[in-house]
C-alpha positions in Angstrom: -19.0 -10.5 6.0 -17.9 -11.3 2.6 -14.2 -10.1 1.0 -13.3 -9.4 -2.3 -9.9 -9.8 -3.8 -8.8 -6.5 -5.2 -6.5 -6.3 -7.7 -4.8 -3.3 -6.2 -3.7 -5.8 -3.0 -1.7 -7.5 -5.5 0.1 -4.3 -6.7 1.0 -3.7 -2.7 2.0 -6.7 -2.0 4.6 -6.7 -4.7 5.6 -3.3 -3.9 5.9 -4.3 0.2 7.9 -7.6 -0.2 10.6 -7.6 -3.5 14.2 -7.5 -1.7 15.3 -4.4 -2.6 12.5 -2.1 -0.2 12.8 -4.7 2.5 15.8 -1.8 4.1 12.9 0.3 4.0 10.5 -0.9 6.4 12.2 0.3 9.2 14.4 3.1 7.8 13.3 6.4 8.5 13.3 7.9 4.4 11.6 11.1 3.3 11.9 9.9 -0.1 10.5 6.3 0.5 7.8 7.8 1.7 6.9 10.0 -0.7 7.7 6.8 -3.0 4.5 5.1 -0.9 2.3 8.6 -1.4 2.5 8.7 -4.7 1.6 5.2 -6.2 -0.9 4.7 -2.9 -2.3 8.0 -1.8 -5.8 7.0 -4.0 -6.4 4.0 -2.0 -5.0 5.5 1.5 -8.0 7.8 0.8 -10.8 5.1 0.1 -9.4 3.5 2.9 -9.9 6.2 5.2 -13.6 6.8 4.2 -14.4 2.9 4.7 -14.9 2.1 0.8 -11.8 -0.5 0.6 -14.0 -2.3 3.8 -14.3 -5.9 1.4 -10.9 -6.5 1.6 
């Protein structure tokens, strides 16, 4: 199986691991969620329907 880098992974990354969300990971936050929804919801929905599969 071959992967591909996509330039999106970089944008999540980012997003997952600067200081200030790290209190979020396990902080139950309606609005930190939405937060996550609204920049990812695209790829949350090629991911679902396999097309995000190189990664």
């Amino acid at each position: 199986m071959t992967y591909t880098h996509h330039e999106k992974a970089d944008e999540i990354l980012q997003f997952w691991f600067v200081g200030s969300i790290k209190p979020n990971w396990f902080a139950k936050s309606d609005e930190f969620d939405g937060t996550i929804r609204e920049r990812f919801a695209p790829l949350i929905a090629q991911a679902a329907t396999g097309e995000l599969w190189a990664w």
